[in-house]
N, C-alpha and C positions, 0 to 999 in steps of 0.2 A: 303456774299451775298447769297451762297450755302442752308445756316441755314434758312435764312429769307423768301427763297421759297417754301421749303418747309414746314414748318409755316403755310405757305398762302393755301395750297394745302391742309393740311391736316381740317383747316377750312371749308375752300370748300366743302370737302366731306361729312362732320359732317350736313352742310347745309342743304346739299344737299336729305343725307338721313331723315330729319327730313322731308324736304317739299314731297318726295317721298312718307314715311308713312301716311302724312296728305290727302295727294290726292287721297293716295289708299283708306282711311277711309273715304273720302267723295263720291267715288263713290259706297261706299253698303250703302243700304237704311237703315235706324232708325230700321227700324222693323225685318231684319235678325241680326243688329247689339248686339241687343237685344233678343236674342232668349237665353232661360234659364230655370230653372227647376220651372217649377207650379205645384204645388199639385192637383188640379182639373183638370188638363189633364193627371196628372199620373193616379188620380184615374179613370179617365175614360177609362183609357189606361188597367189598372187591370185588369175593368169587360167585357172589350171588349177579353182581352186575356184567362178570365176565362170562356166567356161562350163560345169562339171557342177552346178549349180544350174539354171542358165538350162533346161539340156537337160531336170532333172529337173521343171521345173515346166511345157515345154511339154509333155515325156510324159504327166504326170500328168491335164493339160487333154484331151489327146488322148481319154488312154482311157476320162475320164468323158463324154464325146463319139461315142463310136464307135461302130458297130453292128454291125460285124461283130464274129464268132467270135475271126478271125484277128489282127485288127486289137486287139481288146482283150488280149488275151493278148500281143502283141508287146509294144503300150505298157506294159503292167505289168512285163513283164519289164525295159524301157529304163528305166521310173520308180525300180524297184526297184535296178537296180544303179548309176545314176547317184545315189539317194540314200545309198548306201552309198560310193560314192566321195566323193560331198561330203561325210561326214561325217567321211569317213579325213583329208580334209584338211584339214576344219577341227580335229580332231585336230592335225594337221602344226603348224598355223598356232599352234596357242595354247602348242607345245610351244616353236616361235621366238618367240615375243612372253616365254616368258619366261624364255627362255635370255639376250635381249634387255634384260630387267629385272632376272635375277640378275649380269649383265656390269659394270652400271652401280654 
């Protein structure tokens, strides 16, 4: 009788976690379920991190160039927030390179 309960028990569980899985699956929506690597948001993702590079490295030039007051403070601030973008997106970029890599 010992044997045959737990039999039943360990069923149970098996069940149990299968409808758990399922429920937790049906409460994220189709479109996070589905989130994966596209080529046309990569490449969009490239030239958005290429030309906030670009911009942060002629800012940077700038300001260590410059002589005015005005002028240095602007570039620092242009330096500064273009490197903060480039670095969100290189973020982006390594986050699809391995969603890319876990797909495969």
């Amino acid at each position: 009788m010992v044997k045959k309960s737990k039999k039943k028990t360990t069923k149970k569980k098996t069940k149990s976690k299968k409808s758990i899985s399922l429920k937790s699956q049906e409460k994220i929506p189709a479109s996070i379920r589905k989130i994966g690597y596209n080529k046309k948001k990569l490449n969009l993702l490239l030239g958005y991190l290429i030309f906030f590079v670009i911009l942060f490295v002629l800012s940077s030039i700038f300001y260590s160039v410059s002589l005015s007051e005005f002028n240095i403070s602007l570039f620092f601030m242009l330096s500064l927030l273009s490197g903060v973008f480039s670095i969100a997106l290189l973020i982006v970029l390594l986050i699809y390179v391995f969603l890319k890599v876990s797909n495969k």
